[in-house]
FINU-515251 format. One line per field, with one value per residue (C-alpha): x negated, y, z negated. Coordinates in Angstrom, 3 decimals, decimal comma, padded with zeros to 6 digits. Layout:
c1 c(X; ...)
c2 c(Y; ...)
c3 c(Z; ...)
//
This chain:
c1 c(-016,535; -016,168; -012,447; -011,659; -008,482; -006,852; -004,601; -001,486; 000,733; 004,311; 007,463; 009,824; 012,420; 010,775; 007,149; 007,996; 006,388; 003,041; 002,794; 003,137; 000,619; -002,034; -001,293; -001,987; -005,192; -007,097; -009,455; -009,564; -006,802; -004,003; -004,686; -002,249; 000,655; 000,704; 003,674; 003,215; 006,654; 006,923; 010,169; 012,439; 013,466; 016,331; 018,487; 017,514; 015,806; 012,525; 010,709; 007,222; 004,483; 002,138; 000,990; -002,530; -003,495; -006,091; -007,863; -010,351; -013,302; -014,612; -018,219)
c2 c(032,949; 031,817; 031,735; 029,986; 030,760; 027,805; 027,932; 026,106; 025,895; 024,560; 024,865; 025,644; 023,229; 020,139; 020,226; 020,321; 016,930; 017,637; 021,130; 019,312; 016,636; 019,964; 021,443; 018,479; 017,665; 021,377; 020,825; 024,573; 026,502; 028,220; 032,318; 032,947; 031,958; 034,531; 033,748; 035,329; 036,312; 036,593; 037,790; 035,553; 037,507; 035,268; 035,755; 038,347; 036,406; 035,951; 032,733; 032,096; 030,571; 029,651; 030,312; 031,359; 029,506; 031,437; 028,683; 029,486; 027,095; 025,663; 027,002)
c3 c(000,490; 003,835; 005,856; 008,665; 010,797; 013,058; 015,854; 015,841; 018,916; 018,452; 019,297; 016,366; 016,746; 017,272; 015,801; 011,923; 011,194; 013,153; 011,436; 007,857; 008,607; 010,380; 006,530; 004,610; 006,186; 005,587; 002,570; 001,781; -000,064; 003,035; 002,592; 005,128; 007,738; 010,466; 013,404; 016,887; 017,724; 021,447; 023,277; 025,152; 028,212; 029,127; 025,797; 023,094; 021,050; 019,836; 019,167; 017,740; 020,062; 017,951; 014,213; 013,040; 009,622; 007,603; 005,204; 002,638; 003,088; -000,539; -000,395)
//
């Protein structure tokens, strides 16, 4: 088995549609959706930067 794992920048709010067309396009089954979750230092919140997307490659 090989995995590959993709990089997704995207801002939360306004990059739904581009993150559903990245999905649909892998040809290997999604392992895993992992969110960095960075601090926002004006307000105390968090918001995610970028996801990494763990696909398992059909060998």
């Amino acid at each position: 088995m090989k995995y590959k794992v993709h990089r997704f920048d995207l801002q939360m709010t306004t990059d739904q549609d581009k993150l559903e067309l990245f999905l649909n396009s892998l040809e290997g089954e999604i392992i895993a959706i992992i969110p960095n979750v960075a601090p926002f230092p004006v307000t105390l919140h968090a918001r995610v930067d970028f996801l990494l997307i763990v696909e398992k490659l059909n060998s």
